[in-house]
C-alpha positions as a printed Julia matrix, in Angstrom:
308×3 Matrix{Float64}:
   0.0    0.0     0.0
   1.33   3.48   -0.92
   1.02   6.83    1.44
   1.46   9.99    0.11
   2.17  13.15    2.57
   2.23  16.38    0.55
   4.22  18.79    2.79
   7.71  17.56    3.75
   8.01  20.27    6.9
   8.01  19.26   10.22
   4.27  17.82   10.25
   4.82  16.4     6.92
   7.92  14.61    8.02
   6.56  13.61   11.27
   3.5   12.11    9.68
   5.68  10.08    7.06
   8.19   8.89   10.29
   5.63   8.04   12.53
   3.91   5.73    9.57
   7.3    4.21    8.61
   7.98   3.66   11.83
   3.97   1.74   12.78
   5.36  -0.31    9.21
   2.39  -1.19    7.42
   2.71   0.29    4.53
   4.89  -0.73    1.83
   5.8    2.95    0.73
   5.6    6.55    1.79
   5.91   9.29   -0.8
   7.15  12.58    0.82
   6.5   15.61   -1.33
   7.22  19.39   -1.14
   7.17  22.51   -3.85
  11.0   23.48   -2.07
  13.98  21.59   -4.71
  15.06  18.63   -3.02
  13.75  19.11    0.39
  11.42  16.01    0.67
  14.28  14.43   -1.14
  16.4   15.46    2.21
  14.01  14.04    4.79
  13.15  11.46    2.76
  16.94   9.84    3.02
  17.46  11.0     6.5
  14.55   8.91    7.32
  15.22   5.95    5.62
  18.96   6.06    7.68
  16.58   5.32   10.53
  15.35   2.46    9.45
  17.54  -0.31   10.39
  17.69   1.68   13.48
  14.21   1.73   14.66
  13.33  -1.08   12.62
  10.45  -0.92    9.6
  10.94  -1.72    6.01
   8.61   0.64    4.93
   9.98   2.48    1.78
  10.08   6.54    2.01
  10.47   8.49   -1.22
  11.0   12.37   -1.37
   9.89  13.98   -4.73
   9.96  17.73   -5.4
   6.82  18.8    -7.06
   5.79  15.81   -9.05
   2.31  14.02   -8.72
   2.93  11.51  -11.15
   5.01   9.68   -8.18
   2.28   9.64   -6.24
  -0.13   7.21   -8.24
  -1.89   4.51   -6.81
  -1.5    6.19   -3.2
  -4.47   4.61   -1.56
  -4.09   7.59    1.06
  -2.96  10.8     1.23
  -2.42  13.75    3.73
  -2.38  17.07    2.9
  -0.21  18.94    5.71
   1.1   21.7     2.85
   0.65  25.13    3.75
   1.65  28.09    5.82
   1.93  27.5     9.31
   0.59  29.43   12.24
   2.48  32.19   13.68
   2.03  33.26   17.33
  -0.5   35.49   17.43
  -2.31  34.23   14.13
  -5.16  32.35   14.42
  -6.15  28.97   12.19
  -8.72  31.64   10.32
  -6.16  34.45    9.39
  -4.79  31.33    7.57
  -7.51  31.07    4.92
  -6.42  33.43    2.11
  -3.08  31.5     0.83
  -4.23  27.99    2.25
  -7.3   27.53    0.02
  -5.44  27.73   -3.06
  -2.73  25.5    -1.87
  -4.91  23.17   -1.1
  -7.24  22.87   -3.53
  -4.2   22.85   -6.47
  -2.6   19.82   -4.13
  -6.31  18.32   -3.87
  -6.51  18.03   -7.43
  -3.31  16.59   -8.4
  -3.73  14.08   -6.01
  -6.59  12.76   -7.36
  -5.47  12.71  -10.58
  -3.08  10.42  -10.49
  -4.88   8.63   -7.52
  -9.17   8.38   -8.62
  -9.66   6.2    -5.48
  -7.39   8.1    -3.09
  -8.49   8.81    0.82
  -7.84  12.05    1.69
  -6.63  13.39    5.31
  -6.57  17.1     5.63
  -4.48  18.76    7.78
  -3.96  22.07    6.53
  -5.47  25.11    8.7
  -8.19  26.36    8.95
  -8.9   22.57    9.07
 -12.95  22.32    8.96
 -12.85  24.74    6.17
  -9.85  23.44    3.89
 -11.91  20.33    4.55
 -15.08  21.43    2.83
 -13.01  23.25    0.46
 -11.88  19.75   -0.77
 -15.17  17.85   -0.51
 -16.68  21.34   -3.03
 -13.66  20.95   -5.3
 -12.64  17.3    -6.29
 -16.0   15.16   -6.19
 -14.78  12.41   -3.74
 -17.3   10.78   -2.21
 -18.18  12.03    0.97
 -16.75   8.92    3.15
 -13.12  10.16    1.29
 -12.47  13.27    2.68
 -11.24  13.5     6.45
 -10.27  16.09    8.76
  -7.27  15.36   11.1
  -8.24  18.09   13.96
 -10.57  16.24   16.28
  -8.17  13.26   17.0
  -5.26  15.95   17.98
  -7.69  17.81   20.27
  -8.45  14.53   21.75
  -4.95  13.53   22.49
  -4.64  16.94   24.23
  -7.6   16.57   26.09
  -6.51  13.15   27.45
  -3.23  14.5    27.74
  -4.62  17.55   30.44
  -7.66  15.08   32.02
  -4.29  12.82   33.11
  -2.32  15.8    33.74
  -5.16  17.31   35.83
  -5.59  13.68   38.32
  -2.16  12.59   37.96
  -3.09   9.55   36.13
  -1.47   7.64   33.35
  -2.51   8.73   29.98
  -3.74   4.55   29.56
  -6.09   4.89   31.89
  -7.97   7.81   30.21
 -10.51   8.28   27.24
 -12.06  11.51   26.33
 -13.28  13.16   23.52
 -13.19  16.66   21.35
 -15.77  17.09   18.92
 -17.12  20.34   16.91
 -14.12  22.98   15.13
 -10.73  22.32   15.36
 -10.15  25.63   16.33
  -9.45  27.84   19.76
 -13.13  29.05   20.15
 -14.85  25.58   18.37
 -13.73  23.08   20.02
 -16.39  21.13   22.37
 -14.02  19.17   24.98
 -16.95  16.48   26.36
 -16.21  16.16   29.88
 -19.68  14.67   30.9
 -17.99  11.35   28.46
 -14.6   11.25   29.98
 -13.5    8.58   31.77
 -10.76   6.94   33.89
 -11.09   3.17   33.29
 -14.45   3.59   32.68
 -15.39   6.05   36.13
 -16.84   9.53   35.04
 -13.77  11.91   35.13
 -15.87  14.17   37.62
 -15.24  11.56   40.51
 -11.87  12.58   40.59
 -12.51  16.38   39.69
 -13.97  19.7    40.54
 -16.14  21.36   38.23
 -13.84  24.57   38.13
 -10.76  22.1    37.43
 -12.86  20.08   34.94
 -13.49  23.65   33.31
  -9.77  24.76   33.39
  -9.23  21.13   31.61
 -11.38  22.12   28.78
 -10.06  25.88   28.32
  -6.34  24.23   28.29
  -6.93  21.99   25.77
  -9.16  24.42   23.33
  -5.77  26.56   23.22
  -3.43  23.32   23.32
  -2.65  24.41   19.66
  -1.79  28.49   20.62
  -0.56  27.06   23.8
   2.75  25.29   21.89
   2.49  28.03   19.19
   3.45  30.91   21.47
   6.32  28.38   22.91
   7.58  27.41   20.17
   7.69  29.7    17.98
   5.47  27.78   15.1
   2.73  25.29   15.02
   3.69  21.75   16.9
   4.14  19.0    14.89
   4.76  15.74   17.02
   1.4   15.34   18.24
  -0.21  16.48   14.62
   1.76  13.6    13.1
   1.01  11.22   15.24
  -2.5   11.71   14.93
  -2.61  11.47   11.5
  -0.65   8.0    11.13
  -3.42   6.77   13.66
  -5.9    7.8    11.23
  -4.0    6.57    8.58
  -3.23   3.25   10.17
  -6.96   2.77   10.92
  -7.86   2.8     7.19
  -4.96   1.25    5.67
  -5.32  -1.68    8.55
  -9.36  -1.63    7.98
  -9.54  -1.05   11.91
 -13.03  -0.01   12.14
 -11.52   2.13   14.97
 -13.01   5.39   16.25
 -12.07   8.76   15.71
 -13.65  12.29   16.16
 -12.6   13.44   12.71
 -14.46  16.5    10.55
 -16.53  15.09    8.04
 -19.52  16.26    5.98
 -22.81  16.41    7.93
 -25.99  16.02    5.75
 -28.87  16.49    8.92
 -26.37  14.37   11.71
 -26.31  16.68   14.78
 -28.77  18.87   13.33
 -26.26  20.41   11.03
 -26.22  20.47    7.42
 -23.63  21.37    4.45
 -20.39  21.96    6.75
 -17.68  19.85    7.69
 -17.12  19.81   11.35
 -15.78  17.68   14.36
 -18.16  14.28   15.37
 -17.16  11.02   15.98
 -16.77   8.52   12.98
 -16.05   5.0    12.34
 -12.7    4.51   10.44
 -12.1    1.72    8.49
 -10.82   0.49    4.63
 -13.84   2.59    3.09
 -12.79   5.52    4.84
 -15.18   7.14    7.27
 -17.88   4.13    7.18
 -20.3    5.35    9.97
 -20.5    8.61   11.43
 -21.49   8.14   15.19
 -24.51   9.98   17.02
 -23.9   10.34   21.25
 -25.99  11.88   23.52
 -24.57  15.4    24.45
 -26.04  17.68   27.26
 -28.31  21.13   26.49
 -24.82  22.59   26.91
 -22.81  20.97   24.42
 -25.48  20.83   22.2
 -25.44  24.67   22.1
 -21.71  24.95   22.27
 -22.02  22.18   19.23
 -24.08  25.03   17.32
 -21.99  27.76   18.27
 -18.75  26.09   16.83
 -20.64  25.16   13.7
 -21.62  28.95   13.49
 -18.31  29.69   13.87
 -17.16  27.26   10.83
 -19.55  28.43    8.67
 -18.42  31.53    9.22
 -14.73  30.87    8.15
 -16.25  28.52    4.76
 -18.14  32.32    3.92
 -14.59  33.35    2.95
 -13.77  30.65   -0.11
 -13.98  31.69   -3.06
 -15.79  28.21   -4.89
């Protein structure tokens, strides 16, 4: 099975590692518009190999689709990054026409390609793809809600002092700093409501730390983070390519499912060899339900700004 990854920067190359490394596919094609860049990271990851052990294949290739045929999936990290300061929407202007020129040249070299989509202002660059290359609808994923998951996780065991295994927790709605709907009334440590071992005020401060987990790293580092991102998309990618039937909050197209319609947003989906093959309806409370319509307000907002 072949991978693509267009974007060889730090995302990029930490999506393409952490898939090497998981070593189920058979190849991972690394490109970039920059001469001989994915080239670069391409052979500086493959002198890892015998090191950490996979025999998946990594090729870098500057600009050229045609080396990307037959990928069964492919991720689309290219674009600008954020800048402390900027938000995911400030993003929008040069973004959309990145991605939809990478969209397309995926697809036509690769008719029955998966997309992931990475690239801020995810939800939107999302829909931008589904209005653009006329992939069916269980095709075209967004990346953000299993990232703000891991964070989530990653404060709720911060928070109780717990090891990260023994949480489970969920972000659903915008992948952005005002959008995202941490659902504390389903977390869980080994299956006990997270609010046994919390306050309500510290169970609040969880949420508000991880809906600017992304700002948060920006601000300290200087750029967007890129560990975490890459991670999350090679468990995304793994599910498919494995036919996992795992389960993933991912931003997919809503037809009527959470009372939302035309917008691609944050909700929990089934993952498997067909791509998202179930999107998954849970209870939510009066108060993420309004939260819920408020982020996909928000969204719709930021789609208002493509030109299609």
């Amino acid at each position: 099975m072949k991978v693509t990854v267009v974007g060889a920067g730090a995302v990029g190359a930490s999506c393409a590692e952490y898939i090497a490394i998981k070593n189920f596919a058979a190849e991972v094609v690394l490109l970039d518009i920059k001469e001989g860049y994915a080239e670069g990271k391409a052979m500086d990851l493959m002198q890892t190999a015998s090191l950490n052990g996979f025999d998946t294949k990594i090729t870098g290739v500057t600009d050229d689709y045609s080396k990307t045929a037959d990928s069964a999936i492919a991720v689309i990290t290219s674009g600008i990054p954020r800048k402390p300061g900027m938000t995911r929407e400030e993003l929008i202007g040069i973004n959309a026409g990145i991605v939809k020129t990478v969209a397309s040249n995926l697809v036509k070299y690769s008719p029955d390609v998966t997309l992931i989509v990475v690239s801020n202002p995810m939800d939107t660059m999302t829909y931008l793809v589904h209005k653009t290359t006329g992939l069916p609808k269980n095709k075209i994923i967004g990346m953000g809600g299993a990232l703000d998951s891991a964070r989530f996780k990653y404060r709720l065991a911060e928070a109780m002092e717990a090891p990260i295994s023994d949480i489970d927790g969920m972000v659903i709605g915008g992948h952005s700093d005002t959008g995202m709907v941490p659902l504390t009334s389903h977390a869980t440590r080994n299956s006990i409501k997270v609010s046994e071992f919390l306050s309500e005020d510290r169970l609040q401060q969880v949420a508000e730390d991880t809906k600017v987990g992304g700002a948060t790293l920006t601000k300290l580092l200087g750029t967007s983070a890129w560990y975490a991102p890459g991670a999350a998309v090679s468990g995304l990618v793994q599910a498919i390519a494995c036919d996992q039937k795992k389960l993933f909050p991912c931003s997919t197209l809503l037809e009527g499912e959470y009372d939302l319609d035309d917008i691609c947003i944050g909700v929990p989906v089934i993952l498997g060899r067909g791509g998202i093959e179930k999107i998954v309806t849970i209870p939510l409370s009066d108060a993420e339900k309004a939260k819920m319509q408020e982020s996909a307000e928000g969204v719709k907002k930021t789609n208002a700004l493509l030109e299609l």
